[in-house]
Structures are given as structure tokens and as C-alpha cells.
C-alpha positions in Angstrom: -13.1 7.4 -15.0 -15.0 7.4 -11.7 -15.1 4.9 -9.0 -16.9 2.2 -8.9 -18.4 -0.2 -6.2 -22.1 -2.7 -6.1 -24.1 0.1 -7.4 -22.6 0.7 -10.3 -21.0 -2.3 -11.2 -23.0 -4.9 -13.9 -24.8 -7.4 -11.9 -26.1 -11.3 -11.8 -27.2 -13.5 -10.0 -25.9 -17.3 -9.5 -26.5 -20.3 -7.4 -29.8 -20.5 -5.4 -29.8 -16.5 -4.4 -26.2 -15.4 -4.8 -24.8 -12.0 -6.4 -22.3 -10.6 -8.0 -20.9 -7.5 -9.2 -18.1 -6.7 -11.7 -15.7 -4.2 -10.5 -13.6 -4.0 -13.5 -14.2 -6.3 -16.9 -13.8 -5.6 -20.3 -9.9 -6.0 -20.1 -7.7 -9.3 -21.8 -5.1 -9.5 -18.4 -7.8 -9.0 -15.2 -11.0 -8.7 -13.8 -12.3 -8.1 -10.5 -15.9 -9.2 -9.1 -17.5 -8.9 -5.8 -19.8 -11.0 -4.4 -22.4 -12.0 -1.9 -23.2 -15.3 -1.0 -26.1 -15.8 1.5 -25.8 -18.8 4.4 -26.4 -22.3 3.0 -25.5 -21.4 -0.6 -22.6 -22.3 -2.7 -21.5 -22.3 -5.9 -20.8 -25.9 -8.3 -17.7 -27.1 -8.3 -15.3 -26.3 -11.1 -12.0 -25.0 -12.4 -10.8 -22.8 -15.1 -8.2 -23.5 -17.7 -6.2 -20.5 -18.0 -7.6 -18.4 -15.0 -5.8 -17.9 -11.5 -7.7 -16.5 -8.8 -7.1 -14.7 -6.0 -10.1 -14.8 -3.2 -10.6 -12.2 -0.4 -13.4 -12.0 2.2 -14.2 -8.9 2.7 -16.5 -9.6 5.4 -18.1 -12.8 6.7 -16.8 -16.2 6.8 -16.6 -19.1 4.1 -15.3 -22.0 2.7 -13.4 -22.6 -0.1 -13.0 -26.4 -0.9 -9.5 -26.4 -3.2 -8.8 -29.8 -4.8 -10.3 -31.9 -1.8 -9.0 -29.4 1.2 -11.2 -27.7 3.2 -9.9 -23.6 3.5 -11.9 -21.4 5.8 -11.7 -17.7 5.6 -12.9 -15.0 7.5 -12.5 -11.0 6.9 -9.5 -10.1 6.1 -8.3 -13.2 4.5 -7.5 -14.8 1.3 -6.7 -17.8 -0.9 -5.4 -18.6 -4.6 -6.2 -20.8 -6.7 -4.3 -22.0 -9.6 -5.4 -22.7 -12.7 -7.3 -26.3 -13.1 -8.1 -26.8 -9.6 -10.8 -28.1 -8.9 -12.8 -25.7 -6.3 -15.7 -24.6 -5.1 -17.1 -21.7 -2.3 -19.3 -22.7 0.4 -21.4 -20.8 3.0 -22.0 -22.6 6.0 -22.2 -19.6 8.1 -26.0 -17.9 9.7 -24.7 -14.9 8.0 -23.9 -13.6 4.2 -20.4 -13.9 3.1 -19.0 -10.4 0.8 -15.9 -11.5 -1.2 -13.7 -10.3 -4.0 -12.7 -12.6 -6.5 -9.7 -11.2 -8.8 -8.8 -13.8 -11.6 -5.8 -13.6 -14.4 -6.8 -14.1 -17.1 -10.3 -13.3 -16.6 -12.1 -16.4 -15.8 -15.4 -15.7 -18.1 -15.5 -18.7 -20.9 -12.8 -20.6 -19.0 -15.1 -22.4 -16.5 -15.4 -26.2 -17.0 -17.6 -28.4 -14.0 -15.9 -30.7 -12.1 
């Protein structure tokens, strides 16, 4: 098994011209995605049913609206969410935002708008 990183990883877009990149999928217990959300977009509010997340910017600066509360990160930072929370990540920076989202379960199929 060999490393893996944004070139390698399976890729797709969301929001009005955000990316993401899947570190490790295909398992029942985790997955880990990277992302890259560019200033001014953000993602629709939601939650998941059964999956808890665990965001860390990796570089950058955003915000991560949890049930109502504003939560700002910056590199080096992170924030969970628990299972049906209503969130949603912001970028309100003038720069991109790189960020790992690990979720438990993994959260594909478990996404429900808020």
C-alpha cells in the first residue's frame, strides 16, 4: 500500500468551486477527506445521523457554524462535531481554506439538509 495525498486520492467537486479529495474510503469504521474551499464559498448546512466528525485546518482560516455557534479555526486547529448537529463550513477569508475532515462512521449516505 503506498501513500496517498490530493494527487492520488478520488476527487469532486462541491459548492460553487470547492474540492475534495478522499484520503482513505472504502472502509465500514472511517474515512478521511481533504479539502479546499476557496474565499466566499461554503458548504449547505446539514448534519449526519450516525457520523461524528473531527475537522482540522490544515492551512487557512474558517468557520465552522455548529448548531447556531460561530467556531473559527485557523492552522493547526480543530473541532468535532457530533452526530445530528446541525453545521455548516464557511470561508470568509481572501484566501483558500485546506482542511481534513475525518468522520466515524463514514459520513457518505448519512447527510440530511438542515
Amino acid at each position: 500500500m503506498g501513500a496517498v495525498d490530493v494527487t492520488t486520492g478520488r476527487h469532486y467537486q462541491w459548492g460553487g468551486a470547492s474540492h475534495g479529495w478522499h484520503l482513505l474510503e472504502g472502509r465500514d469504521d472511517l474515512s478521511v477527506i481533504q479539502e479546499r474551499v476557496p474565499p466566499g464559498d461554503r458548504e449547505q448546512r446539514h448534519y449526519h445521523v450516525r457520523a461524528r466528525q473531527f475537522f482540522y485546518v490544515l492551512a487557512g482560516e474558517g468557520t465552522l457554524e455548529i448548531d447556531g455557534t460561530s467556531c473559527t479555526l485557523t492552522a493547526g486547529q480543530g473541532v468535532e462535531v457530533a452526530p445530528g448537529v446541525p453545521h455548516q463550513f464557511v470561508n470568509g477569508s481572501a484566501e483558500d481554506v485546506d482542511f481534513l475532515v475525518i468522520s466515524t462512521p463514514p459520513s457518505q449516505g448519512d447527510r440530511v439538509d438542515a
